[in-house]
N, C-alpha and C positions, 0 to 999 in steps of 0.2 A: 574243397572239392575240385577245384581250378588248377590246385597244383596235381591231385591224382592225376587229374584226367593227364596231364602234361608229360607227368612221371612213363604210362601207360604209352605214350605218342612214341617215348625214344626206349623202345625194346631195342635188346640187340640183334643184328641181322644172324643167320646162320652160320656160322664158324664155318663150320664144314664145306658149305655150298661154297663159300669165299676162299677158303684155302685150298679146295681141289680145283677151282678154275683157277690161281695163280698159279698152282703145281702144271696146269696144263699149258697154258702160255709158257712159261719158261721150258719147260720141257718144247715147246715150239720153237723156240727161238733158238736153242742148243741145235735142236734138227735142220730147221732151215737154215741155219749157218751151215753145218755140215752138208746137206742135200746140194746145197744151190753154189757153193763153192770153187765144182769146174765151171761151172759157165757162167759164175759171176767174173773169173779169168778172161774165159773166151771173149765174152759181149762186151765188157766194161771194163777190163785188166785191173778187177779190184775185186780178191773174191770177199771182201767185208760189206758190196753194195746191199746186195739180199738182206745181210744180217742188219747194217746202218737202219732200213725202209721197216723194217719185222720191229726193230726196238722201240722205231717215232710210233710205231700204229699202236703199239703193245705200250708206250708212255700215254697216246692219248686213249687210249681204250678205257685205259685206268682211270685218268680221269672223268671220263664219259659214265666209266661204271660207278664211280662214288659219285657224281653227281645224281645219276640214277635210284640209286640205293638210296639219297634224302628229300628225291621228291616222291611225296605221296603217289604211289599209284592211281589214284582215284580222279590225279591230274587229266592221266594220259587217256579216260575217259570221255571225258569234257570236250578234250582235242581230238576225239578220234577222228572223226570225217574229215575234218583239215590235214591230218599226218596222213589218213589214206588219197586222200585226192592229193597234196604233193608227190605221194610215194609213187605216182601213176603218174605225174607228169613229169616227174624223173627219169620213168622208164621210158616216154615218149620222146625224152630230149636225145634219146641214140640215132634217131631219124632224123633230127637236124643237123646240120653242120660241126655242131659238139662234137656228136658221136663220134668215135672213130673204131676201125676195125684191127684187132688184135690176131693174129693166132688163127685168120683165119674167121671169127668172128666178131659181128661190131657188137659190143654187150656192155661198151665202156664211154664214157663220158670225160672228153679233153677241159680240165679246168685251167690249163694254160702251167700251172706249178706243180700236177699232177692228177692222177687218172682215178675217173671212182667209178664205180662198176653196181649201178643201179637198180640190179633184183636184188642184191643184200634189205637195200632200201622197201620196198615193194615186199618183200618176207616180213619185216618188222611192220609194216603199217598196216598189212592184212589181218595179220594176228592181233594187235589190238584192235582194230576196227572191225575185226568178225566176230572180237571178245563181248565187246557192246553191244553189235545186234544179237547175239545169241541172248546177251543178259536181259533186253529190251523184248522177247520173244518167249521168254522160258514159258509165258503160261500156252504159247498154241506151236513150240516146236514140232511137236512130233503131226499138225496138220500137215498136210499136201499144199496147201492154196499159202498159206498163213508161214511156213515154217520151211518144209523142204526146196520149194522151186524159189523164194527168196535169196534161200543159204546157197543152192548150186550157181542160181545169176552172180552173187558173192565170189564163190569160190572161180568160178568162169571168168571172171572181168581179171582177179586179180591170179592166176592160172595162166591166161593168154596173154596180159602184157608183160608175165617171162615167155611165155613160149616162141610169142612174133621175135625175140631174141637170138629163136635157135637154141636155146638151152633147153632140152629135154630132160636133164638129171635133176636142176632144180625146181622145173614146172611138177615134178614129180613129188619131189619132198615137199615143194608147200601146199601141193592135193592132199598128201599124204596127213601134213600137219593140221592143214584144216577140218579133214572130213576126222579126225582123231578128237578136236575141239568139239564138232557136231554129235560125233556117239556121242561122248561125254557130257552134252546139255539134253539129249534124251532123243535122240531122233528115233525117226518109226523104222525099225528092222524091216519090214517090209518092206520101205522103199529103197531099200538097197539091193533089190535084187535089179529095179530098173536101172539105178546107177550103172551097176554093174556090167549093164546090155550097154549103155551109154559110154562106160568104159573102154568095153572093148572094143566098139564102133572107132570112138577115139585114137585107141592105140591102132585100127585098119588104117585109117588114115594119117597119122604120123610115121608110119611106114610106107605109103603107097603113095607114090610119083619117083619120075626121074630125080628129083631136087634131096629125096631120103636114102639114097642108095647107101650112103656111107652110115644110118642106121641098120640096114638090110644086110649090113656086110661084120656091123659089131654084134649081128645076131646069129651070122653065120661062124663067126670066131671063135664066138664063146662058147659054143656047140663041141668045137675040138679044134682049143686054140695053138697047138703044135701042128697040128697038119697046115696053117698059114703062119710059122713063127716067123717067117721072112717077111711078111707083110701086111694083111691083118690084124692078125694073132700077134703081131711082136708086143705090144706094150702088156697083154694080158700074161703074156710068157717069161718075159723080161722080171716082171714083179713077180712070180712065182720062184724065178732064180733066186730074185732078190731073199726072199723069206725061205727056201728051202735052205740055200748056203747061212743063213746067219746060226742057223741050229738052236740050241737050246739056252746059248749064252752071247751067241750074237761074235761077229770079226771084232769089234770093239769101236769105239766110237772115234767117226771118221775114217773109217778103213773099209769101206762101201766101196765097190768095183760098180757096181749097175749104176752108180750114181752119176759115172764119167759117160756122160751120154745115150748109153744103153737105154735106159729112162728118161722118156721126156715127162718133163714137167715133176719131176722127182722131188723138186721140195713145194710140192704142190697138190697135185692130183694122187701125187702116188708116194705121197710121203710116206707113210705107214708102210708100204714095203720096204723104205731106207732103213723105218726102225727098227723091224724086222732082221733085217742084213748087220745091221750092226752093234745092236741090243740083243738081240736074238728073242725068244719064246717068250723068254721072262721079262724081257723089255715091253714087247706089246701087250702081255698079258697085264703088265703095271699100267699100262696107258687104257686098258678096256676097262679096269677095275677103276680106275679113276671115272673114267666115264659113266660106270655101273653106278660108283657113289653119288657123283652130280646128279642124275638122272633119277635116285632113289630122291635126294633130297628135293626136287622138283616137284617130285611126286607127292610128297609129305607135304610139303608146303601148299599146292592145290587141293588135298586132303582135310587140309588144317583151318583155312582161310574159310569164315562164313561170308562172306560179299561173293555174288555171282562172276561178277565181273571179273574180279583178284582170282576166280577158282578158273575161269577159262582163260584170263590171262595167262596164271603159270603153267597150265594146261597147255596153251600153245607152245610158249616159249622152249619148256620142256619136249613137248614133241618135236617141236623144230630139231633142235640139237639132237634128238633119239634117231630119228629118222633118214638124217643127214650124216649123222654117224656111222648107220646100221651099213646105208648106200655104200659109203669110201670102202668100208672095209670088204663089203662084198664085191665093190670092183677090184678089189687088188687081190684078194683072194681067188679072183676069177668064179665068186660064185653068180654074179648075175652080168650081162653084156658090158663094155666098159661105156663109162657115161663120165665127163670131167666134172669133178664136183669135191670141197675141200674136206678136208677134217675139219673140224671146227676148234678153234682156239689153237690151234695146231700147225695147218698148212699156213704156207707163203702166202699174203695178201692184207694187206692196209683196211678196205674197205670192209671185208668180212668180220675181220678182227677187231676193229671197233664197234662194229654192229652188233657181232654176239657179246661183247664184252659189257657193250652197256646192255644191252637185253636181260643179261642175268643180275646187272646192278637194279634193273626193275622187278625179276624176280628175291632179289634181296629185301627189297622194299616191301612185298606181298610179305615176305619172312616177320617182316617185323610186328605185322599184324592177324600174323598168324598164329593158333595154340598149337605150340611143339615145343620140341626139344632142342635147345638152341648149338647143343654142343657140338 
């Protein structure tokens, strides 16, 4: 009987899910070499710096995600409150002397050998620790007293300490990721019409003051972003270049013009218009369908799993990644205001990159104890 049970512990993780995210990282890594090339020249006169920084994240990512994928999920239960109250004083550490400001914004934390950028952190500790309250809840979610004003204080706490950051794109997607975990443990449709009044109160005020104008002005862009391509409008116009000129087959890889500065933050915020420009139609279309696949097997897997917890877990994780996807590509598309925010598994950045990588080694883990189809 000891050994069944044993046999049953080590299912294999899902094939699929594990080989469309290493088809994504390297496809990342091919890009960001490419995107980040003149200005690894410019700043550093090394254009391999980019590429060197994307391999160490994308080696230890890997290891993060296999470690991931063999500890039990049911671990990261246990620990949730401890991973959410560090993930939050992580993001308070930008307000000490740590922090330092980038770009323009301080969202980053000086570890002396290198920089880590702490709502990656605060993403991941949320979504398990909202996975447990939801599971700890399920009999009085859809109350008011018991279940909605809990989940919002939730969603609020871990919301505002990316917001106080000034990142508005990812305060977004992790609302976005959360209240997606919330339908899905049964919340009461009704009170989402008050959300909603509460919503957009929220968005009056993260537009209104002096201190918001530079969102007042990406609202204005996006609106008709060639009437300001000189200033405004350039980075929303710039990436429409990028993806009109690549056509159906793309200039071919590494023959990207927008990349030579045209584009800021190209093997970054706007990598996906690189792939565009130089893959062409059928390049991004490979990279959406990749995504479509991961994001089906997420699905299956929160489907498949009977423990409450495993089903809002990969429920989050998955929305995380849908969400933050859906974003990149409609900034570059110029279908909604531009907001910086990465592809995932994809763009330039260390910290990201090992955060979703181990993230989906914990939805591997859910795989294993889930009824599917493993292939």
């Amino acid at each position: 009987m000891a050994k069944k049970k044993s046999v049953e512990k080590k299912k294999a993780v899902d094939f699929s899910l594990l080989m469309t995210t290493l088809i994504l990282v390297f496809i990342g890594i091919i890009m960001v070499f490419s995107s980040s090339w003149p200005e690894a020249m410019q700043d550093f006169g090394n254009g391999y710096y980019f590429l060197k920084k994307q391999i160490i994240a994308a080696t230890i990512g890997l290891f993060g995600m296999l470690v991931c994928m063999n500890i039990d999920y049911k671990v990261w239960r246990k620990y949730s409150t401890l991973i959410y109250i560090v993930a939050l004083i992580l993001g308070a550490l930008i307000f000490t002397p740590l922090g330092i400001t980038l770009k323009g914004a301080r969202r980053w934390i000086n570890l002396g050998f290198t920089t880590f950028m702490p709502s990656d952190a605060i993403k991941i500790g949320s979504i398990i620790f909202f996975a447990n309250f939801l599971a700890n809840k399920k009999k009085d979610i859809s109350t008011i007293r018991q279940g909605t004003i809990p989940a919002l204080i939730v969603i609020g706490i871990s919301c505002g300490a990316i917001y106080v950051q000034k990142d508005l794109g990812t305060t977004l997607t992790l609302a976005g990721t959360m209240m997606s975990m919330f339908f899905i443990a049964g919340m009461n449709l009704y009170h989402l019409i008050f959300m909603a009044i509460g919503a957009v109160g929220l968005g009056v005020l993260a537009l209104s003051g002096e201190h918001n104008a530079y969102r007042r002005n990406r609202i204005t862009a996006f609106r008709d972003p060639f009437a300001y391509k000189l200033d405004i409008g350039w980075q929303a116009v710039q990436s429409l270049y990028a993806l009109g000129s690549g056509g159906l087959f793309g200039l071919g890889l590494g023959k990207s013009r927008q990349k030579f500065f045209y584009i800021p933050e190209s093997y970054n915020d706007f990598i996906f218009s690189i792939i565009g420009e130089e893959l062409g139609f059928l390049g991004t279309l490979t990279v959406i369908l990749l995504f479509l696949l991961l994001v089906w097997r997420g699905i299956r897997i929160a489907l498949s799993i009977n423990d409450t917890f495993g089903c809002y877990l990969a429920t989050g994780i998955t929305a995380l990644i849908t969400i933050q996807t859906i974003i990149h590509i409609a900034v570059v598309t110029s279908s909604i205001p531009t907001t910086g925010i990465t592809l995932p598994l994809i763009s330039y950045g260390g910290t990201s990159l090992m955060v979703y990588m181990s993230a989906i080694g914990i939805l591997l883990n859910i795989s294993r104890h889930a009824n599917l189809d493993r292939s």
